[in-house]
C-alpha positions as CSV (number, residue, x, y, z in Angstrom):
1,X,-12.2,-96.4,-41.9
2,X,-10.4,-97.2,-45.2
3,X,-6.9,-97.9,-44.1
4,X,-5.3,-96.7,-47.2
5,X,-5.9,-92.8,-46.5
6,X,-4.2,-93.8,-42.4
7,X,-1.4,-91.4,-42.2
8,X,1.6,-93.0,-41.8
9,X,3.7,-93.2,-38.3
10,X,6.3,-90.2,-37.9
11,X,9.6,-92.1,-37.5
12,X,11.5,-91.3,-34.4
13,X,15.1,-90.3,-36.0
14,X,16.8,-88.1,-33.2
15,X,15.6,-91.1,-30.5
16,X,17.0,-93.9,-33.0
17,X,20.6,-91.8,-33.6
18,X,20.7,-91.1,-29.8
19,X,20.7,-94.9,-29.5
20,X,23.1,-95.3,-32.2
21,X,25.3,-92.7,-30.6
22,X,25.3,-94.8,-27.2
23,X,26.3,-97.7,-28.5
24,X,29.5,-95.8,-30.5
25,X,31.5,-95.5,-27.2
26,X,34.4,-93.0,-28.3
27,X,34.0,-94.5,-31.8
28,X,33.1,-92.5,-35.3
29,X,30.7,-94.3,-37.8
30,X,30.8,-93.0,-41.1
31,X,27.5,-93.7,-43.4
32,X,27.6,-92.7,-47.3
33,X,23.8,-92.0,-49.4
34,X,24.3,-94.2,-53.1
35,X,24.9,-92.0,-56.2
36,X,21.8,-91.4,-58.8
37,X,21.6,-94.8,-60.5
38,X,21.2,-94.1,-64.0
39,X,20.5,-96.5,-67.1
40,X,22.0,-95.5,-70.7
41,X,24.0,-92.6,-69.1
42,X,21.3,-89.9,-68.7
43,X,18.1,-91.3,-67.5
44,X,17.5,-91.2,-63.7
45,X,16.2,-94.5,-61.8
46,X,14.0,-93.2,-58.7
47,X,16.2,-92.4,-55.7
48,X,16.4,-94.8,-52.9
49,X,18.6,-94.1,-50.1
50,X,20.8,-97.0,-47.6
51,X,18.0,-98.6,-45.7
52,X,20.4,-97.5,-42.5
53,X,21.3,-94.4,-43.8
54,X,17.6,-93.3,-44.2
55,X,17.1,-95.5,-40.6
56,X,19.0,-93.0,-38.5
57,X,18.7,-89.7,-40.5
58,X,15.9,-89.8,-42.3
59,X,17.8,-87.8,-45.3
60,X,17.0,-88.8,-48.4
61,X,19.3,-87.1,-50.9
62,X,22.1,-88.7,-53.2
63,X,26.0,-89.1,-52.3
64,X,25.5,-87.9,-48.9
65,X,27.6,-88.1,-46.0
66,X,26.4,-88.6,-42.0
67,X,29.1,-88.9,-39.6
68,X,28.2,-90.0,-35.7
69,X,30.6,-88.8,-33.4
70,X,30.3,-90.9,-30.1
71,X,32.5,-88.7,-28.1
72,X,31.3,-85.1,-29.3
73,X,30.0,-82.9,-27.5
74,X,28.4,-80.4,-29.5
75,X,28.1,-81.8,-32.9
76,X,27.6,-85.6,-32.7
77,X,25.7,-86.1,-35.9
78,X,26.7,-84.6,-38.9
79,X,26.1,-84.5,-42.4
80,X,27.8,-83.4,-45.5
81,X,25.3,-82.4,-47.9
82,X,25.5,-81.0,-51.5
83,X,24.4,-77.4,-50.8
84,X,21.3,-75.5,-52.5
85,X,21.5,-75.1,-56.3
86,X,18.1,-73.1,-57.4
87,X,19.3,-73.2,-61.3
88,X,19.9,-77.4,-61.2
89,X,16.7,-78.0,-58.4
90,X,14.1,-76.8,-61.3
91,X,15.6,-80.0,-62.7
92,X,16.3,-82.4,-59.9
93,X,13.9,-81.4,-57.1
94,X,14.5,-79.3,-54.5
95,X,17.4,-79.8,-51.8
96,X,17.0,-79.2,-48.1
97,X,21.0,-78.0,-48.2
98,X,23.0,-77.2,-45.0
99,X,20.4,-74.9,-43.4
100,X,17.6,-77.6,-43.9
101,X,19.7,-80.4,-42.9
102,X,20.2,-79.1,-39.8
103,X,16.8,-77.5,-39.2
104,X,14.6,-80.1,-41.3
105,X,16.8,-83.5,-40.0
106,X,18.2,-82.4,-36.7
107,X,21.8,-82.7,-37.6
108,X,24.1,-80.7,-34.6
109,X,26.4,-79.8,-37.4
110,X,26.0,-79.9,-41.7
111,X,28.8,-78.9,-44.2
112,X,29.1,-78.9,-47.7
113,X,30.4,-82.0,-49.2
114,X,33.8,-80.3,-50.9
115,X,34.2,-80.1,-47.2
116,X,34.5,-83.4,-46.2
117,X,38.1,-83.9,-47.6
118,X,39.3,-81.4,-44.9
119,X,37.3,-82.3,-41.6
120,X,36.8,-86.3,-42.0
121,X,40.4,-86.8,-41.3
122,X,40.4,-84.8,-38.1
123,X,37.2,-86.4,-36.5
124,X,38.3,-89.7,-37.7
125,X,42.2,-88.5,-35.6
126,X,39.6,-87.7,-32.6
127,X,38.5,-91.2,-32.2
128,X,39.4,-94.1,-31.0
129,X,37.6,-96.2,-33.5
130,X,36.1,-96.0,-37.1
131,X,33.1,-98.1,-38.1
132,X,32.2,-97.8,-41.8
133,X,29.9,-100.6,-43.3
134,X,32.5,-101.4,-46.4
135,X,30.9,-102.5,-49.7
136,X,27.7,-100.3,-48.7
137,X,29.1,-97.5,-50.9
138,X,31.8,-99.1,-53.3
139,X,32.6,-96.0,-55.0
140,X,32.8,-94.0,-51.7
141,X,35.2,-96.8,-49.8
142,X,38.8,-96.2,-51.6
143,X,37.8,-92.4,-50.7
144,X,36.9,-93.1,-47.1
145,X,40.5,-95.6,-46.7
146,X,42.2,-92.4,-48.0
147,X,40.5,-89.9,-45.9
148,X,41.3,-92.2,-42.4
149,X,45.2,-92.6,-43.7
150,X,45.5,-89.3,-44.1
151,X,44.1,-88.4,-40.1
């Protein structure tokens, strides 16, 4: 059997964030996709995501946000997504926006990012503890310190 044609294992994302999720306690993590590195302003390196971004959601578009929520009940993972754009996907790709993040990645809850401002700062008020791997993101992290004064 030539090995090279051997489909490749399905990852286990909902059992590896469920593990996540127990070790949180009553404690928020906040995880942040990279922007679209580009070289000479307008050409596009090929995406990768956060090794542990892509590790527990298995979501592999730019500038996203997951939030795990510990203590939720009903929506313990979450993720801020950029939602569909038909005109800009003939360009980029297509997106799997908040309908496919939820039904494609098993997130409990998915809003658009312009959203994020507004409900961060209450889950982050909700918890008893943030965990946010600083420096993963470094334009996301004076956003994120603004967004947890602010809750």
């Amino acid at each position: 059997m030539n090995q090279a044609h051997k489909e490749l294992p399905r990852f286990d994302f909902a059992g590896r964030r469920e593990r996540f999720l127990a070790s949180l306690g009553e404690g928020l993590a906040v995880l942040r996709a990279p922007a679209l590195a580009r070289h000479a302003n307008d050409v596009e390196y090929r995406y990768r995501p956060n090794a542990d971004f892509f590790y527990l959601t298995g979501f592999q578009e730019p500038e996203t946000v997951a939030v795990f929520d510990g203590s939720g009940e009903s929506e313990r993972f979450i993720l801020f997504v950029a939602p569909r754009d038909p005109e800009r996907e003939a360009w980029t790709g297509p997106r799997a926006g908040i309908e496919g993040a939820c039904e494609e990645f098993g997130a409990d809850a998915a809003y658009p990012l312009d959203e994020l401002e507004s409900r961060l700062p209450v889950l982050i008020g909700k918890s008893r503890e943030l965990y946010y791997p600083l420096g993963s993101a470094p334009e996301f992290d004076p956003e994120l310190m603004r967004l947890a004064g602010s809750g």
